[in-house]
C-alpha positions in Angstrom: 194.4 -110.2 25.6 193.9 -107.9 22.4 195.9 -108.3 19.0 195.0 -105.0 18.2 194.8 -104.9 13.9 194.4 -100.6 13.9 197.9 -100.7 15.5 201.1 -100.3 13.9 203.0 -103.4 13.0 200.1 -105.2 13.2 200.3 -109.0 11.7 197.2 -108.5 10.1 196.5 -104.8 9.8 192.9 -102.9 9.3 192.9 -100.1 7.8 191.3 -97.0 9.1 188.1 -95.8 8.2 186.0 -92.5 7.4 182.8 -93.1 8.5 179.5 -91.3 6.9 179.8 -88.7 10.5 182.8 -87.4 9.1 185.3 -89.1 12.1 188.3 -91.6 11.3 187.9 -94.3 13.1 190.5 -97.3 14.1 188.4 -99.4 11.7 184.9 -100.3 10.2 184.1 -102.6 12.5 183.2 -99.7 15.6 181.0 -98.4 12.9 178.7 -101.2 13.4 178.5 -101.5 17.3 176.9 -99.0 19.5 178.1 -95.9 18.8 178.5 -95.0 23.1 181.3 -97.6 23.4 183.7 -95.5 20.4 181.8 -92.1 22.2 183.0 -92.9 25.5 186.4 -93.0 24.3 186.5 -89.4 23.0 187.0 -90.8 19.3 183.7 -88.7 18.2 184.4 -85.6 19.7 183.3 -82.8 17.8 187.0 -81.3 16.8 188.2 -84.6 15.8 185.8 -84.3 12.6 187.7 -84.3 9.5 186.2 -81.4 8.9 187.9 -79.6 11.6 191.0 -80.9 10.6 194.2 -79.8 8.8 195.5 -83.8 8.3 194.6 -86.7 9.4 197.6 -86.9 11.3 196.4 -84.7 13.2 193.9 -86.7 14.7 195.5 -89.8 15.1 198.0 -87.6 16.9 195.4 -86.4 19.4 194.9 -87.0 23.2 191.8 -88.9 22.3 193.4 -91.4 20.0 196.9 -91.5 22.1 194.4 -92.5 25.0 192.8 -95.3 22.9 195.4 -96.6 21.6 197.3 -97.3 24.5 193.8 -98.4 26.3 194.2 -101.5 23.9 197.8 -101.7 24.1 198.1 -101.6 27.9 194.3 -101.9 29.3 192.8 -104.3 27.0 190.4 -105.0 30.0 188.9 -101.3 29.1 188.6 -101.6 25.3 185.3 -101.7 23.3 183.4 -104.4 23.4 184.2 -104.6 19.8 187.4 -104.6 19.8 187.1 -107.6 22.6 185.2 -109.7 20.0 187.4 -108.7 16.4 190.7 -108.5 17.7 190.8 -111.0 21.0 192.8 -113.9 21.8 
């Protein structure tokens, strides 16, 4: 089970972060794992650059993060192993 921190109404929230490849990520800590695992999940897909975007809102409105978010909301079982380790039970 995953107590999520990059959610909303999270007890103890992370904040998200802007990494040095231009993305918004859920926090630092996918920064520091292997990039494939935050990859696979469509969170560095070339239009969700900040560069490509309007607001940030914008991408944290996107399939990709509406996917991911619910992934670890509903199918912890699928999350990064990251997000296994920092946010488990």
């Amino acid at each position: 089970m995953l107590e999520p921190k990059c959610m909303p109404g999270a007890k103890k929230p992370q904040g998200l972060y802007y990494s040095s490849q231009g993305y918004i990520l859920p926090c630092c800590w996918l920064d520091t794992t292997k990039m494939t695992d935050v990859k696979n999940h469509g969170l560095l897909d070339e239009n969700l650059k900040l560069s490509n975007n309007n607001k940030i809102e914008d991408i944290l409105k996107s399939k990709q993060w509406t996917n991911f978010l619910d992934i670890l909301k509903n199918k912890p079982e699928c999350a990064p192993t990251k997000c296994k380790e920092m946010c488990g039970k």
